[in-house]
C-alpha positions in Angstrom: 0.0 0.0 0.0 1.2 3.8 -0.8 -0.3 6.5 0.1 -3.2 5.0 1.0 -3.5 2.9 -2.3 -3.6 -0.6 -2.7 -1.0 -2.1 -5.3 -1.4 -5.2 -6.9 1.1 -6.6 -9.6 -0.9 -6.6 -12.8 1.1 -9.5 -14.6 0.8 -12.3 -12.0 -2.9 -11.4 -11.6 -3.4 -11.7 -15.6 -1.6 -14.2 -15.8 -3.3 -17.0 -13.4 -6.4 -15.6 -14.7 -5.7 -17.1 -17.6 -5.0 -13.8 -20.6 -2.5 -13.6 -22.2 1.3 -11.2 -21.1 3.4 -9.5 -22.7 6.4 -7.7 -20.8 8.3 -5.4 -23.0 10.7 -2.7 -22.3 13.0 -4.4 -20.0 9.3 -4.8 -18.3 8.3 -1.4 -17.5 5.8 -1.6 -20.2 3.1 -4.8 -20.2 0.8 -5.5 -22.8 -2.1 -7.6 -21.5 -4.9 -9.5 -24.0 -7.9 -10.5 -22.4 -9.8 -14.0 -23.5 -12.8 -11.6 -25.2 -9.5 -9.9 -27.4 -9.5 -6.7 -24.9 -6.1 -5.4 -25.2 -4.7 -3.2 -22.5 -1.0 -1.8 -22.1 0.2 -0.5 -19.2 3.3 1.9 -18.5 5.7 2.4 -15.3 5.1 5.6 -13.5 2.3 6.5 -16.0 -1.3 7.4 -14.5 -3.3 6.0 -17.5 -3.6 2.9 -19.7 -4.1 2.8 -23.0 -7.2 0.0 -23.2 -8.2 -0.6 -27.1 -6.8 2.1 -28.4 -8.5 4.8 -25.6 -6.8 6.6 -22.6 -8.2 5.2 -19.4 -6.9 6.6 -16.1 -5.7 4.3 -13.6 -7.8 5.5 -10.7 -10.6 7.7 -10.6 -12.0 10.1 -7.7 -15.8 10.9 -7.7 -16.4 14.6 -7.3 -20.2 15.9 -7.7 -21.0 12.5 -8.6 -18.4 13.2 -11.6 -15.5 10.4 -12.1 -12.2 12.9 -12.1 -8.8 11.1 -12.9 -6.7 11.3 -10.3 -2.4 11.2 -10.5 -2.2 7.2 -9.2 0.8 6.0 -11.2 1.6 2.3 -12.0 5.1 1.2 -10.5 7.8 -1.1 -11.5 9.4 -3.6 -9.1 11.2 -6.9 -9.3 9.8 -7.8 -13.0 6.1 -6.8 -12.2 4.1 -3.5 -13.3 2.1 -2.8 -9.5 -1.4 -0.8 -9.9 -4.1 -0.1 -8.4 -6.5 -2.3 -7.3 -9.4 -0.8 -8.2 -8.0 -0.8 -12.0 -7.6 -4.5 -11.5 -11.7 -4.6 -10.9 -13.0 -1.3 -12.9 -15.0 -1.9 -16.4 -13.1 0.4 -17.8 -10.2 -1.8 -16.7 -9.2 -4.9 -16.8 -12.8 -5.9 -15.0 -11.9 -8.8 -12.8 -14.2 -9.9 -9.9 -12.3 -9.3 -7.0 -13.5 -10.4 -3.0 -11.5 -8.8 0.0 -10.8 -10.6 3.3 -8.9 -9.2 6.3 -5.6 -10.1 4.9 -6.2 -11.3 1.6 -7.9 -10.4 -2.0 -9.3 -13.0 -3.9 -9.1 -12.0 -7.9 -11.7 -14.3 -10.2 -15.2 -15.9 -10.3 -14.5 -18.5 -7.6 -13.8 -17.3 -4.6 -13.1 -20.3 -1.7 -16.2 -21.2 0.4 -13.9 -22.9 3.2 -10.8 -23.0 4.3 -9.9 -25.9 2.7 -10.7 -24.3 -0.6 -8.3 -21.1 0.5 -4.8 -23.2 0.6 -5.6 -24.6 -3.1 -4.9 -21.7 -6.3 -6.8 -22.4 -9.0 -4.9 -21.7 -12.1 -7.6 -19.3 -13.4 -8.2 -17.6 -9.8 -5.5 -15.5 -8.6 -4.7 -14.7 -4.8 -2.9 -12.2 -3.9 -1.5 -11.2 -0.7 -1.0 -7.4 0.5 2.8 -8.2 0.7 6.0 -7.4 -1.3 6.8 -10.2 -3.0 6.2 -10.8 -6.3 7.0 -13.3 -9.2 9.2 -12.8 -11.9 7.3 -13.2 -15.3 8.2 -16.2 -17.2 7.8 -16.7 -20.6 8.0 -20.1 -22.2 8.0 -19.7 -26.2 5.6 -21.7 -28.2 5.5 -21.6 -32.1 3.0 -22.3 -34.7 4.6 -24.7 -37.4 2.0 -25.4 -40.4 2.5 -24.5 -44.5 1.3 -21.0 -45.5 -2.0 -21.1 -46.7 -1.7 -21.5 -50.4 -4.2 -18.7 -51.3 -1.3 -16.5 -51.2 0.5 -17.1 -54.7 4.1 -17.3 -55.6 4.2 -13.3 -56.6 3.4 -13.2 -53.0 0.0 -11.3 -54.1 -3.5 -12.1 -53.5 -6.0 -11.6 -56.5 -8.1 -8.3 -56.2 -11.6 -9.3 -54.5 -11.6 -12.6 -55.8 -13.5 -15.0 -53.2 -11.3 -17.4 -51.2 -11.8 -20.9 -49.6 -15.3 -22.6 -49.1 -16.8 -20.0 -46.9 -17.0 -17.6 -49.7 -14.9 -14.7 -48.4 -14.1 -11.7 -50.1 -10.2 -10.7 -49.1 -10.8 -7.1 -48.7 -8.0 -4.5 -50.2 -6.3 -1.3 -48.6 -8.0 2.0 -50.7 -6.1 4.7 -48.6 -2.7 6.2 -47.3 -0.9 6.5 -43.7 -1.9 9.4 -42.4 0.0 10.8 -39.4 -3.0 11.0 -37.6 -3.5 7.8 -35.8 -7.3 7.9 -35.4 -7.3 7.8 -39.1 -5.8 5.3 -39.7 -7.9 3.3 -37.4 -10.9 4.3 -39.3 -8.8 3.1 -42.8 -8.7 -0.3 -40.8 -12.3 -0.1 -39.4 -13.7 0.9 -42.8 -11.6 -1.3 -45.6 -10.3 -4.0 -43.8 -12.6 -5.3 -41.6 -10.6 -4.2 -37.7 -13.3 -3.9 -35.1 -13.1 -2.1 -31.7 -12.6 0.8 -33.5 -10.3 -0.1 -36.2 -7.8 -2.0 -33.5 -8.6 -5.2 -33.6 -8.9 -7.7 -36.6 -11.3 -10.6 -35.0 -11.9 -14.4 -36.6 -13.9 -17.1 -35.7 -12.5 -18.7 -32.7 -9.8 -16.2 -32.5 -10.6 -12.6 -31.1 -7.4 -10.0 -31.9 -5.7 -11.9 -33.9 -4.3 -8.5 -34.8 -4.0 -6.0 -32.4 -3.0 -2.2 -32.6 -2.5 -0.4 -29.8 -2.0 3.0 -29.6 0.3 4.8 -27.6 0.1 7.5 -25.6 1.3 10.9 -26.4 5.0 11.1 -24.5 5.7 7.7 -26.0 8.8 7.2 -29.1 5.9 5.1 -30.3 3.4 5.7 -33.3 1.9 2.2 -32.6 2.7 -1.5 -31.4 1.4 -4.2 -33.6 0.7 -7.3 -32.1 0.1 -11.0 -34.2 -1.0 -13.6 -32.0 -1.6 -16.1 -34.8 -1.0 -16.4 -38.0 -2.5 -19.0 -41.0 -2.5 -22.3 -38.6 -6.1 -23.4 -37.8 -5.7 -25.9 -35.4 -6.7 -28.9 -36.1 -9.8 -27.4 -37.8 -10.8 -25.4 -34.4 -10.1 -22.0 -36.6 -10.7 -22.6 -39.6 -11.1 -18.5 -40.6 -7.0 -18.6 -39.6 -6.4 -19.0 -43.7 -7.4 -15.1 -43.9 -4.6 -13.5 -41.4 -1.8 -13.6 -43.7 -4.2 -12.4 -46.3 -5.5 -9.5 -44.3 -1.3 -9.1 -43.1 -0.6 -8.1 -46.4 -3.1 -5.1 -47.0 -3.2 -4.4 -43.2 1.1 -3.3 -43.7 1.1 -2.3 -46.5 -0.8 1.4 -44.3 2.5 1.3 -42.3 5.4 0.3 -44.6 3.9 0.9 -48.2 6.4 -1.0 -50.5 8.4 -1.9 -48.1 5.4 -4.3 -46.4 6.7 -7.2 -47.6 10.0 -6.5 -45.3 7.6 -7.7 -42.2 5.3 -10.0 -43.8 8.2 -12.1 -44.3 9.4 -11.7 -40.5 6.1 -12.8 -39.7 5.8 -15.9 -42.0 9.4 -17.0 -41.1 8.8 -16.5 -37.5 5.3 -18.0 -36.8 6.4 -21.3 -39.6 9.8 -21.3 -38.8 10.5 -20.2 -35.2 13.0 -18.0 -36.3 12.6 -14.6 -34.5 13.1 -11.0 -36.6 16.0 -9.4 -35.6 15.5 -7.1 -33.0 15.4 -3.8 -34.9 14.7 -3.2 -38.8 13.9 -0.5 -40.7 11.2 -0.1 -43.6 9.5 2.6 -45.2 12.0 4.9 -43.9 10.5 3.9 -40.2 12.7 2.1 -37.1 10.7 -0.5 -35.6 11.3 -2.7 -32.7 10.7 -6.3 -32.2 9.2 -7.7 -29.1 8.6 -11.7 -28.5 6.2 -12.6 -26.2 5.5 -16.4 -25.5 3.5 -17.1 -28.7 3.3 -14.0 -30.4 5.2 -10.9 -31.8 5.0 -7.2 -31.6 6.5 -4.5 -34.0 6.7 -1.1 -32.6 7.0 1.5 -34.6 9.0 4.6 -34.1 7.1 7.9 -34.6 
């Protein structure tokens, strides 16, 4: 507790619930993905979130029955990102049911009913103790190893709104420029490539945010961070809309890198077929970007 707040760390908690982590920035910076494709990214000594593309405060005040944001900042200690708790439980958070006790809070839908029920953690509920210690984040990496889909042709092109597969979709195709404003270029995503949430989030069957983009906030070096969690593997059949990610890949970087889109695509293809991971910088389009590994997925920050 600080100041009269109660910390929690945010990566253990949405971890053991179940969504996935992603620590990046020598950890000072965690990128969280909730099971309903919710992305929200999190900053050391920052007061706000950045939760599907929107500024959310970490704490609010109620004044006149008005919610004000008040200057609570997220910490960094021993490999964990520490907020407050009533982040952890707001819906404008990360909206976990939370319990309190005397000396303990009780994070997920199944809170013990005896005492018995209290020593055992569930993996998906997460107790946490008002103490110091923490965990330090691991991260096992797990790759996706399946042939590209072949609707993608040698010229590595895909044929202008000509439908694909059995389930009779049309690929859509990128119409417009980059624009510096980032809003627009959400609305390019929302509007000719089929993003949701706003343009930040490309959703299949089975697989919410495949594709994430997350804006950053102002202060940042950042433009963006784009996120793959998947790429043209369906699983056994479980996904079988995964065909249309590389497809969607293509038109969705070619907004960031123009001609140079193909410079990622294939970082992407080599690293979800392959395991082998893009080197940790590269530049295309004239832009710097940064690569970031998470424990089945990879992020691409772009310089502004």
């Amino acid at each position: 507790m600080q100041n009269g707040v109660t910390y929690v760390p945010i990566n253990e908690i949405a971890e053991n619930i179940g969504d996935k982590v992603t620590s990046i920035h020598n950890g000072y910076e965690v990128v969280i993905q909730k099971k309903d494709g919710t992305t929200i990214s999190v900053t050391s000594n920052q007061s706000r979130a950045i939760v599907m593309g929107k500024i959310v405060p970490l704490e609010t005040k109620k004044i006149n029955n008005i919610n004000v944001p008040i200057n609570t900042k997220a910490f960094f200690k021993e490999n964990e990102i520490y907020v407050p708790l009533s982040f952890i439980s707001s819906k404008n958070g990360l909206n976990y049911p939370i319990q309190k006790e005397e000396k303990i809070i009780y994070v997920g839908k199944n809170y013990p009913n005896n005492q018995k029920e209290k020593n055992n953690e569930s993996i998906k509920d997460s107790i946490i103790k008002k103490s110091n210690e923490t965990n330090q984040l691991q991260t096992n990496n797990k790759k996706i190893n399946k042939p590209i889909n072949n609707q993608i042709d040698d010229n590595n092109s895909i044929s202008n709104n000509k439908k694909v597969n059995s389930d009779n979709w049309t690929p859509p195709v990128l119409k417009s420029k980059w624009s510096p404003n980032t809003l627009e270029n959400f609305k390019i995503l929302q509007n000719e490539l089929g993003f949701s949430d706003g343009g930040t989030s490309y959703n299949i069957q089975g697989r919410p945010g495949a594709i994430q983009v997350i804006e950053t906030s102002p202060s940042s070096q950042y433009e963006v961070y784009i996120n793959f969690y998947m790429w043209d593997g369906d699983a056994g059949g479980l996904i079988p809309q995964a065909y249309r990610i590389p497809i969607v890949a293509k038109e969705f970087l070619k907004l960031f890198f123009e001609d140079d889109y193909m410079i990622p695509f294939n970082y992407l293809n080599d690293y979800f077929h392959n395991g082998v991971v893009p080197p940790e910088t590269f530049t295309a389009n004239g832009k710097t970007v940064e690569t970031i590994e998470g424990k089945s997925n990879i992020i691409f920050a772009i310089q502004k």
